[in-house]
C-alpha positions, 0 to 999 in steps of 0.5 A, spaced: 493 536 518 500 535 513 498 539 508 495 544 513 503 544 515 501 542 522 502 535 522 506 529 519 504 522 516 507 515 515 505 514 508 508 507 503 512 509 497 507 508 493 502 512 495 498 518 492 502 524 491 499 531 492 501 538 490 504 542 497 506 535 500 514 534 501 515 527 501 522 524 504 524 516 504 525 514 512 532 510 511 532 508 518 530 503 522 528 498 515 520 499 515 515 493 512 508 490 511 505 484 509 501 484 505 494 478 504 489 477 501 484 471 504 479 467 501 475 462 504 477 455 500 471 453 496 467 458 495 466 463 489 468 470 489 466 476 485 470 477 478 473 484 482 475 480 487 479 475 483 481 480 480 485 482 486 487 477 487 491 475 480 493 483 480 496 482 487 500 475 486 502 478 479 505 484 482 513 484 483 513 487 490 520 489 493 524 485 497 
C-alpha cells in the first residue's frame, strides 16, 4: 500500500530500502524495541541458531 502511495509504514532504521519509498527519521516522541533471543538452558540448538545468537550478542546496537 505504501509504494501504491496509499498508505504508510512504521519501518526500523534498518530496514530494507526499495526504489519509490521515501523514508524520514520519526524524531518525536523517542520510538524503541527490545530485542531477545531465548533459549531453553540445556539443551542444544542448531549451529544457524547459535549462529544467531553469537551475531545478535556481538552487534553493537544503539543506545
Amino acid at each position: 500500500m505504501v509504494l501504491a502511495g496509499i498508505g504508510f509504514a512504521f519501518m526500523p532504521e534498518y530496514s530494507v530500502t526499495l526504489p519509490g519509498l521515501i523514508q524520514r527519521p520519526l524524531i518525536e516522541p523517542e520510538v524503541s524495541r527490545s530485542v531477545v533471543v531465548a533459549a531453553m538452558p540445556g539443551r542444544p540448538h542448531s549451529p544457524a541458531a547459535g549462529a544467531l545468537m553469537r551475531a545478535a550478542q556481538g552487534f553493537r546496537w544503539p543506545g
